[in-house]
C-alpha positions as CSV (number, residue, x, y, z in Angstrom):
1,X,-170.6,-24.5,-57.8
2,X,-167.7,-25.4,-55.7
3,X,-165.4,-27.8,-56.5
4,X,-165.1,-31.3,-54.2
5,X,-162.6,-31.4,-52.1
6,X,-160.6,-34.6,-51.0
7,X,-159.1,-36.2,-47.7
8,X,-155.7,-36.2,-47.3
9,X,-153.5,-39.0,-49.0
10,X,-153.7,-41.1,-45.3
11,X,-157.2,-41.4,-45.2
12,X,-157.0,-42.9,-49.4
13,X,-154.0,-45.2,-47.8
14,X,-156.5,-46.5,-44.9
15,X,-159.1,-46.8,-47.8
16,X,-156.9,-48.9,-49.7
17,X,-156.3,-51.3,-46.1
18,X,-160.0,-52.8,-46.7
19,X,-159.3,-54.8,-49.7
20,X,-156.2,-56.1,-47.5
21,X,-158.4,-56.8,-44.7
22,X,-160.4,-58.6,-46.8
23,X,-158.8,-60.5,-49.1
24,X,-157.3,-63.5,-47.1
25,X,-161.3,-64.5,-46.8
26,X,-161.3,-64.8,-51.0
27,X,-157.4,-66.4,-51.5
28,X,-157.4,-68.5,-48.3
29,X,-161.1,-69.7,-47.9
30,X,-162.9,-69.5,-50.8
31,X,-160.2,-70.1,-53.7
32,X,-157.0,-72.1,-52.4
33,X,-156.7,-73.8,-49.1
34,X,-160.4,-74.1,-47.4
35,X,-162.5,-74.7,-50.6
36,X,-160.0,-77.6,-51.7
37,X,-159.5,-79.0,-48.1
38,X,-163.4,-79.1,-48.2
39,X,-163.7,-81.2,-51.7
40,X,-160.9,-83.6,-50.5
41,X,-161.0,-84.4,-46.6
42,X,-165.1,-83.2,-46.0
43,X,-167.0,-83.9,-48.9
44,X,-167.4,-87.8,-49.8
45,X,-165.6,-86.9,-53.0
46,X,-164.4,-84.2,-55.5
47,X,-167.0,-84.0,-57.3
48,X,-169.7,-83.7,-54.4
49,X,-167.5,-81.3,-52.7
50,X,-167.2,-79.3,-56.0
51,X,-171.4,-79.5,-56.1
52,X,-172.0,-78.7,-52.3
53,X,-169.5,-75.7,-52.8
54,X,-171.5,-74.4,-56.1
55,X,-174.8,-74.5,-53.8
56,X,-173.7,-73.0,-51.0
57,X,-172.1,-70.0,-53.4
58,X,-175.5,-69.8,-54.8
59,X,-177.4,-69.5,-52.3
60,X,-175.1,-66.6,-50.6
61,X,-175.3,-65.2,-53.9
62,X,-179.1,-65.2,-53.9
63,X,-179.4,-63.4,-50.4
64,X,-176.6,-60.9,-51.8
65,X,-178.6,-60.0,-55.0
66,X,-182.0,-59.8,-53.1
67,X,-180.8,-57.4,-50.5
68,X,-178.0,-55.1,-51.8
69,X,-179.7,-53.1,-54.1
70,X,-182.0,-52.6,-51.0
71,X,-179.6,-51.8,-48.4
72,X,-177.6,-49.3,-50.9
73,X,-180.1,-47.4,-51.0
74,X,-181.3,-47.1,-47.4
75,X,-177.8,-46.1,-46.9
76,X,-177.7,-43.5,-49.5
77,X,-180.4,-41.7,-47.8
78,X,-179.1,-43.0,-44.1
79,X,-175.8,-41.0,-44.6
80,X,-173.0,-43.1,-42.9
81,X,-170.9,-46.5,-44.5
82,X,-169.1,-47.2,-41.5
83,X,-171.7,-49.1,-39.5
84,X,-172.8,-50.9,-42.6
85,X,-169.5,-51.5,-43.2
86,X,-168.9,-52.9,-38.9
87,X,-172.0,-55.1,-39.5
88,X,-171.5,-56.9,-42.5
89,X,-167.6,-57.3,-41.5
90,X,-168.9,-59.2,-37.9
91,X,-170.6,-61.9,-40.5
92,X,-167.4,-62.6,-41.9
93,X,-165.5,-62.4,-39.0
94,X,-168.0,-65.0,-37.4
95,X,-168.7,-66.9,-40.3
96,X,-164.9,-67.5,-40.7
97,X,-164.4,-68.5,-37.3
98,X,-167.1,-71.1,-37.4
99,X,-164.8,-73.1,-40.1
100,X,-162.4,-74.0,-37.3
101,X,-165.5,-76.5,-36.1
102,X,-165.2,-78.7,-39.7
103,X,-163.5,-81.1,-38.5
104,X,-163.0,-84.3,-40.4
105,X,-164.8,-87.2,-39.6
106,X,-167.2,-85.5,-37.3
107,X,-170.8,-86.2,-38.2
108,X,-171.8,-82.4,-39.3
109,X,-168.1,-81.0,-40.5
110,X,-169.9,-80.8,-43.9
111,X,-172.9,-78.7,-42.2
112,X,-171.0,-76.7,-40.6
113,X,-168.5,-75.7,-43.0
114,X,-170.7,-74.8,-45.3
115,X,-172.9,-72.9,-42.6
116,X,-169.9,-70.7,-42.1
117,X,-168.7,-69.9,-45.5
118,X,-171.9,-69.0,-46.5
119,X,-172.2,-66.3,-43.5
120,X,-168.8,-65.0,-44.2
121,X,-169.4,-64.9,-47.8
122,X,-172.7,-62.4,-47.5
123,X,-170.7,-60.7,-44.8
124,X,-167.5,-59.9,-47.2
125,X,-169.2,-59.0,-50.2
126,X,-172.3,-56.8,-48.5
127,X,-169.5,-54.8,-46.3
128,X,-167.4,-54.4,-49.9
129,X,-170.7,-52.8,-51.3
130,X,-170.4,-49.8,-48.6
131,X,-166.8,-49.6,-48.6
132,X,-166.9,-49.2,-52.3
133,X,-169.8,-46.8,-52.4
134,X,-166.8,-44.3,-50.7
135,X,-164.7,-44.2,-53.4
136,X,-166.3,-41.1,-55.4
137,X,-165.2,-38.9,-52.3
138,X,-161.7,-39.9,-52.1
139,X,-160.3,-38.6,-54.9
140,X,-161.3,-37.0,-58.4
141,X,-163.0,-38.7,-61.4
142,X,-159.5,-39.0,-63.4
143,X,-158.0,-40.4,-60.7
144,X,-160.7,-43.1,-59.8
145,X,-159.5,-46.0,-61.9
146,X,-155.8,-46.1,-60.0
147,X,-157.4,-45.7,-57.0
148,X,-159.7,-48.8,-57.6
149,X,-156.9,-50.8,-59.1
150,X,-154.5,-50.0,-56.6
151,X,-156.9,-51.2,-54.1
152,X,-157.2,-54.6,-55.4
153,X,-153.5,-54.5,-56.0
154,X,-153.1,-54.1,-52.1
155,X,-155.8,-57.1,-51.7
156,X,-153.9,-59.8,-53.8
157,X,-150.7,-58.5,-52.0
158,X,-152.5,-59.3,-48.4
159,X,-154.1,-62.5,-50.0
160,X,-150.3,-63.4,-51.1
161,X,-148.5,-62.5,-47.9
162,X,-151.6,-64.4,-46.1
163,X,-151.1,-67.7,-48.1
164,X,-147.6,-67.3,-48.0
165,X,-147.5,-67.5,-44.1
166,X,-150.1,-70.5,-44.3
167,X,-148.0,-72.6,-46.6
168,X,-144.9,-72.0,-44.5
169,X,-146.6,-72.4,-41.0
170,X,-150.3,-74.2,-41.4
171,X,-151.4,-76.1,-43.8
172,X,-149.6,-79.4,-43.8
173,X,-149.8,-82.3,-46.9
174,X,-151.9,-85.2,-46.1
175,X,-148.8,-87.7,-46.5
176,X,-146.1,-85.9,-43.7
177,X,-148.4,-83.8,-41.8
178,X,-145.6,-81.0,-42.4
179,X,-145.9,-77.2,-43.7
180,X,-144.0,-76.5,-46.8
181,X,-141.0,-76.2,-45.4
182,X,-140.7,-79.4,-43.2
183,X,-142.1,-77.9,-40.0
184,X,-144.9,-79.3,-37.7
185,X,-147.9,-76.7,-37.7
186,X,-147.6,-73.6,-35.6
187,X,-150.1,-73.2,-32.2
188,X,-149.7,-77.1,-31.8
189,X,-152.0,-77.7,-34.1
190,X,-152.0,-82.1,-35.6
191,X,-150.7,-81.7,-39.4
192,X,-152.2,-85.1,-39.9
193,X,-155.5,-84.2,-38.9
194,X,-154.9,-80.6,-41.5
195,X,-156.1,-78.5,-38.0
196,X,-153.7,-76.2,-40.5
197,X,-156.5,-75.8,-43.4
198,X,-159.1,-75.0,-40.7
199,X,-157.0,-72.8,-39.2
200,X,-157.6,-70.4,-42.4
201,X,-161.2,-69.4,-40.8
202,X,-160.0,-67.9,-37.8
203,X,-157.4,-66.8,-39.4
204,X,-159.3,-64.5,-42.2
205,X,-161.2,-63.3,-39.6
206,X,-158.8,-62.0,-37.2
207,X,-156.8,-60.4,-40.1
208,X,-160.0,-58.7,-41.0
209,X,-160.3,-57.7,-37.8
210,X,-156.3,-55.8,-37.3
211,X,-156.2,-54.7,-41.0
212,X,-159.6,-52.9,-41.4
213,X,-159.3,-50.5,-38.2
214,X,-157.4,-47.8,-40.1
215,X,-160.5,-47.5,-42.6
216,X,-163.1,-47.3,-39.6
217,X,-159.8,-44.5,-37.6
218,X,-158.7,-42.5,-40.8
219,X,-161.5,-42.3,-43.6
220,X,-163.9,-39.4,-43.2
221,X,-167.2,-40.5,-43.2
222,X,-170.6,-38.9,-44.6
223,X,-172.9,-37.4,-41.8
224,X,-175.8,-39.2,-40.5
225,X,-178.9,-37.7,-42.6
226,X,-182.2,-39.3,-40.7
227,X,-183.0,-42.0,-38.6
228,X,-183.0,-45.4,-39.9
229,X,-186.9,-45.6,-40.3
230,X,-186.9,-42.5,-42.8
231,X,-184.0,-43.5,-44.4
232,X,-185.2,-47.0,-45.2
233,X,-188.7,-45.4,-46.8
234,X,-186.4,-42.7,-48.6
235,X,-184.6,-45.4,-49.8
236,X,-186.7,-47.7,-51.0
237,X,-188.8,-44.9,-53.1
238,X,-185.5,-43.9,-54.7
239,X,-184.5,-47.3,-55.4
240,X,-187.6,-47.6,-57.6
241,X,-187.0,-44.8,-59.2
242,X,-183.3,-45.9,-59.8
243,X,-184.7,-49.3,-61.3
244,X,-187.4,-46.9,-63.7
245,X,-184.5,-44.6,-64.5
246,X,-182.7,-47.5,-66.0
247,X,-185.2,-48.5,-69.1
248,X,-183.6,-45.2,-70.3
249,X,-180.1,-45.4,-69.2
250,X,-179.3,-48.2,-71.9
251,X,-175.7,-48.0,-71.5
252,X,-175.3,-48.1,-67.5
253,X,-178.1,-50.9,-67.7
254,X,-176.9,-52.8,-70.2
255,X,-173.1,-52.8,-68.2
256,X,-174.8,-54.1,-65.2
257,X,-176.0,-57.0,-67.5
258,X,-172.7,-57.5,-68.3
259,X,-171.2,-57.5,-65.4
260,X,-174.1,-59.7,-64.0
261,X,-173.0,-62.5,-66.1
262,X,-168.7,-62.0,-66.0
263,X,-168.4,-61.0,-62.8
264,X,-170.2,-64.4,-61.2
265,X,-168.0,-66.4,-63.8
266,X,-164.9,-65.0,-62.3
267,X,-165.6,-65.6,-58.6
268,X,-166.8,-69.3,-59.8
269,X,-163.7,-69.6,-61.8
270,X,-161.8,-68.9,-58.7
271,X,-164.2,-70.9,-56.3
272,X,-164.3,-74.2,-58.3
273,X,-160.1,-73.4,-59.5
274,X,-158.9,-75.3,-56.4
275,X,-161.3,-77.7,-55.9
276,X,-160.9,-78.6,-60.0
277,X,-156.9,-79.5,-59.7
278,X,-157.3,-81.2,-56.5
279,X,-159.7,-83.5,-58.2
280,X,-157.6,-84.0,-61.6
281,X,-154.7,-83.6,-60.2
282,X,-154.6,-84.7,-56.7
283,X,-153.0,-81.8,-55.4
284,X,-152.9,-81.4,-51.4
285,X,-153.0,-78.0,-49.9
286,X,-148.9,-77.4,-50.6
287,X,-149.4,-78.1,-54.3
288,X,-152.6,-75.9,-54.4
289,X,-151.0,-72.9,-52.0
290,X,-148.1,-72.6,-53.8
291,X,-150.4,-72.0,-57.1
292,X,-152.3,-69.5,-55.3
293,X,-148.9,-67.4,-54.5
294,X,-148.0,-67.7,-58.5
295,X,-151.7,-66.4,-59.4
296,X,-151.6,-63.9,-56.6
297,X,-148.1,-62.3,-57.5
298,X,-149.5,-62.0,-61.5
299,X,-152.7,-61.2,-60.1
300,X,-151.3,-58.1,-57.8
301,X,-148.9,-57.4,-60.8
302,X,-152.4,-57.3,-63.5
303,X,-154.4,-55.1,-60.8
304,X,-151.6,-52.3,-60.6
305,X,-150.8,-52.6,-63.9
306,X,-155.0,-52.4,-65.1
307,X,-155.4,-49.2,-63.2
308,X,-152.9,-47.1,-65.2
309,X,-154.4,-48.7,-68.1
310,X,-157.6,-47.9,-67.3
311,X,-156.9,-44.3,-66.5
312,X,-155.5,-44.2,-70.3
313,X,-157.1,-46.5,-72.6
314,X,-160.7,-46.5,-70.7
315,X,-162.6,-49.0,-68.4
316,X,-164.6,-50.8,-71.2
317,X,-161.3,-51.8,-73.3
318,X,-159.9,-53.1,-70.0
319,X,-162.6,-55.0,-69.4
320,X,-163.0,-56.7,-72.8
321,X,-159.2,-57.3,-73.4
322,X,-159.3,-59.2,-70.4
323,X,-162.8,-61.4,-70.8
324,X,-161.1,-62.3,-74.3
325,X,-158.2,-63.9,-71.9
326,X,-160.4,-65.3,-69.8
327,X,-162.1,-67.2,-72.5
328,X,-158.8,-69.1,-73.6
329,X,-157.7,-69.9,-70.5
330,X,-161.1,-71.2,-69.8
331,X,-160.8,-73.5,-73.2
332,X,-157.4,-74.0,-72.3
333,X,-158.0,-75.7,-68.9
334,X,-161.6,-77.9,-70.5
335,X,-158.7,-79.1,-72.7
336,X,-156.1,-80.3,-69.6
337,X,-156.4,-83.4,-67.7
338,X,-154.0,-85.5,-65.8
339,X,-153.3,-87.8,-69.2
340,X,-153.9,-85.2,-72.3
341,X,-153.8,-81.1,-72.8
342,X,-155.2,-79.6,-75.5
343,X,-158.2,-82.1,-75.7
344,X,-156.1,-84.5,-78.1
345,X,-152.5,-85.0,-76.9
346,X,-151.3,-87.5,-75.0
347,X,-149.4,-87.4,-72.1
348,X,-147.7,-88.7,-69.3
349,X,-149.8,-87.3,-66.3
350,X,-148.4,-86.6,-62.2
351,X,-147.0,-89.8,-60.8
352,X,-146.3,-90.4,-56.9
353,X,-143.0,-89.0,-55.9
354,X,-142.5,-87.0,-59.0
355,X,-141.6,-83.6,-57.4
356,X,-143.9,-80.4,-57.5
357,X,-145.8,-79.9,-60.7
358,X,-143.7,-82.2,-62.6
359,X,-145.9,-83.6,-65.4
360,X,-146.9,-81.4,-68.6
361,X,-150.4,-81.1,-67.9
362,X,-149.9,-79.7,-64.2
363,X,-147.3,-77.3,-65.5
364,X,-150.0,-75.8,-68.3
365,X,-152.3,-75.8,-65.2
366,X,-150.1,-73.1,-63.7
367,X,-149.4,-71.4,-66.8
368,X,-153.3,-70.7,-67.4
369,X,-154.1,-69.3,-63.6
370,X,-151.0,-66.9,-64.1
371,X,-153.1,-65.5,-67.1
372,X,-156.2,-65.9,-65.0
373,X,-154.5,-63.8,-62.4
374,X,-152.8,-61.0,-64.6
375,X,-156.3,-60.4,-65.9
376,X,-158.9,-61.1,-62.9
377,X,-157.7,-57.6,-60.8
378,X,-158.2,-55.5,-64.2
379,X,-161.7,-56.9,-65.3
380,X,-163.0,-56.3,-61.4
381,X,-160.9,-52.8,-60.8
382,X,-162.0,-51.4,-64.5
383,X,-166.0,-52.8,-63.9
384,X,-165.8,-51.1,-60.1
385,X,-164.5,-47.5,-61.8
386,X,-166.6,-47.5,-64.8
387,X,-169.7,-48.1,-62.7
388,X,-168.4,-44.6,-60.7
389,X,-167.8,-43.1,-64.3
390,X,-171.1,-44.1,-65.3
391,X,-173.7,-43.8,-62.0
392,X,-174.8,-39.9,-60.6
393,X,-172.5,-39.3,-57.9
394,X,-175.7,-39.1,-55.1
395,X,-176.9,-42.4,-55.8
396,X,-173.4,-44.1,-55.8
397,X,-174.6,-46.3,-53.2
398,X,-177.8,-48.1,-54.5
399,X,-175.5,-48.4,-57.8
400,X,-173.5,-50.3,-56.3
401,X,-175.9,-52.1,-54.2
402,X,-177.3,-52.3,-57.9
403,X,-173.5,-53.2,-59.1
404,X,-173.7,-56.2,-56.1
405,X,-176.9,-57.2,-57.7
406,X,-176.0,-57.2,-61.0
407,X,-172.1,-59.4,-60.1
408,X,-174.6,-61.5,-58.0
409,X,-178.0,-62.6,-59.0
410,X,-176.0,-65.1,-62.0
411,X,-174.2,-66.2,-58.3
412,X,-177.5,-68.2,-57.8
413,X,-177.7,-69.2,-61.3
414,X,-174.1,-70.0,-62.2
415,X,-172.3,-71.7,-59.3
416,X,-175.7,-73.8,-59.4
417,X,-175.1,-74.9,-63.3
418,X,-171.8,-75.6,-62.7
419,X,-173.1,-77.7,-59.5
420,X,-175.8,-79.2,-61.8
421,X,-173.5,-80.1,-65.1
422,X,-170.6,-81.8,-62.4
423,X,-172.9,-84.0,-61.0
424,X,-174.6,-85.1,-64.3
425,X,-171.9,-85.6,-66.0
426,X,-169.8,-87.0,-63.4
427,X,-167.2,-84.4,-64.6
428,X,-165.8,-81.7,-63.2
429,X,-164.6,-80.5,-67.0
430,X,-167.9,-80.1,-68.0
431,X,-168.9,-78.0,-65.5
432,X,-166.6,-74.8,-66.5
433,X,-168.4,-74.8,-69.9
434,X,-171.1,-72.9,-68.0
435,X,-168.2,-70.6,-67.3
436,X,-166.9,-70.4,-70.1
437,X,-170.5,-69.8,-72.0
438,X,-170.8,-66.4,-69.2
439,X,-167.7,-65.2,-70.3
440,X,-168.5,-65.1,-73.6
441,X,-172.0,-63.2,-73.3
442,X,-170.6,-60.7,-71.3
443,X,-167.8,-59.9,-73.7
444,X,-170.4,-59.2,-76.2
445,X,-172.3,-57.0,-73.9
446,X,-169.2,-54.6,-73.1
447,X,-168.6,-54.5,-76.8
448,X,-172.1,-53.3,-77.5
449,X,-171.6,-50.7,-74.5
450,X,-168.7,-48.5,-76.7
């Protein structure tokens, strides 16, 4: 048989340029500047705005998990990822730009906002599903888990430079209507009014837009194999045999099981991260954006790092070592609030005028999401390469429309618990125990697995 061959290491680089297109969407949007400015200057409080957002996650993560597994496998049988790939990426592009229309105060803003997230969010992860699906031809199986960790590490790098150049130029605090460093908003946009935090929509999209060209210029793609109608019968009757296949493939199945229930955990953990310390803690969009570029920096550090690990200790150990962080951060941050940490001891909590991140339990805040981010790019890099390690090579792309599925369908579940638990308890602690309960099972599951 002869061997594979590979593209060149240009077409690998372009590759790598999708996760930087992307990630702005993730850190600015969904995790840092959007999601908070939605809790605190949309929603009628934090604690409806941290319910709203679980909703509208879940039900994006519903239509992902319904229709992934589905389109993977018409496009295993289709041939091409590129016009999957355009597709998809117009939802986010649009869904991003239809942020800039939230305005506060208007009599839909909430509508509308989270019209648009959810949009962009099916667009971003359904056009991640086809870009990933390329990674088995661009470079050997012993080389798959630095390529999938150096491609997240390229993702938190655009997500930090992207935040970075928001903080500095866009979003303004609520009090001066200034950036971070004591200008008036860029594109004459009113700091008072935070046009800055909307701004990120239109933003993410038209970084998207510059960023992702050299995947679509440089990246070979497969050959178109039949027309659409053929390929979505072929596809379907493979993807049932995929689904019948897996009763006897315990250890691929019982991986997507756990990645089903850590991987939604993580993206809620990021979601709801923002939205929790603007509600304990009050923090504006400086406070919060300047967290994001601490996370991001250990969070591009963690990815690079995770891939040589993976490489030589294995994908499941990655993954586990990392859950079992997870979970004490997760405890950890139950056990902060503005006047205690550790559940128990008292202390002095943020006080007007103080300065950046001046009281105790703010600064074990930021302690915990530097831990979050050394250990989030490892857990999705090592899951993303094991699934390669683990799926046949022919299917790659209904596996990972099965590997969407399976970080998705708790997306409906999840977010919604967390939603659920808020609003009954009135407390946006009490929601991360759900997280924290995910976590847990899915540790357990990867142990199983070795």
């Amino acid at each position: 048989m002869t061997a594979p061959t590979y593209p060149p290491a240009r077409a690998v680089a372009a590759w790598v340029m999708f996760d930087w297109a992307a990630q702005p969407f993730f850190t600015l949007v969904t995790t840092f500047i959007f999601a908070p400015f939605f809790a605190s200057a949309l929603a009628a409080s934090p604690q409806e705005g941290q319910a709203l957002w679980g909703y509208a996650t879940g039900f994006a993560g519903l239509c992902i998990a319904l229709l992934s597994p589905v389109l993977g496998a018409i496009a295993d049988q289709a041939g091409g990822r590129k016009p999957w790939i355009a597709v998809f990426g117009a939802m986010l592009v649009i869904g991003c730009a239809i942020l800039w229309w939230a305005v506060p105060g208007s009599q839909h803003a909430v509508t509308i906002a989270l019209i648009g997230y959810v949009i962009a969010l099916i667009g971003a992860e359904f056009a991640s599903v086809f870009n990933n699906a390329m990674m088995p031809t661009l470079a050997p199986p012993e080389k798959i888990g630095r390529l999938s960790g150096t491609g997240w590490a390229m993702g938190y790098l655009g997500g930090l430079i992207s935040l970075a150049l928001t903080l500095l130029l866009l979003a303004t605090s609520p009090e001066t209507g200034k950036t971070l460093i004591g200008l008036s908003p860029i594109f004459g946009l009113d700091g008072m009014a935070r046009d800055g935090d909307r701004f990120t929509g239109p933003l993410s999209a038209f970084w998207f837009i510059i960023f992702v060209l050299p995947m679509f210029l440089l990246v070979p793609d497969r050959p178109r194999r039949m027309a659409l109608g053929e390929a979505v019968r072929s596809g379907l009757s493979r993807l049932r045999q995929t689904l019948g296949s897996l009763t006897k493939e315990r250890i691929l199945a019982r991986f997507l099981l756990a990645n089903m229930i850590y991987a939604d955990a993580l993206v809620a953990l990021f979601a709801f991260g923002g939205i929790y310390a603007a509600g304990v803690f009050g923090w504006g969009s400086i406070e919060i954006g300047i967290f994001g570029i601490l996370l991001t920096i250990t969070g591009t550090l963690g990815a690079w790092l995770g891939g040589k690990l993976d490489d030589r200790l294995g994908s499941r150990k990655v993954i586990a070592g990392s859950l079992i962080v997870l979970i004490f951060t997760c405890l950890g941050i139950m056990g902060t609030t503005r006047d205690a940490v550790l559940f128990i001891i008292p202390v002095v909590g943020p006080q007007p005028g103080d300065g950046l991140y001046a009281s105790l339990p703010e600064k074990v805040y930021v302690m915990l999401g530097l831990f979050i981010g050394l250990v989030a790019g490892p857990v999705q890099a090592a899951s993303r390469s094991l699934l390669i390690k683990l799926a046949p090579r022919e299917d790659i792309g209904q596996y990972f429309g099965l590997f969407a599925l399976s970080g998705k369908v708790t997306s409906f579940i999840g977010p919604v618990l967390v939603a659920v638990v808020t609003q009954a308890t009135g407390s946006q602690r009490a929601g991360l125990i759900v997280l924290l309960v995910m976590f847990a099972a899915g540790l357990l599951l990867v142990r199983r697995n070795d």
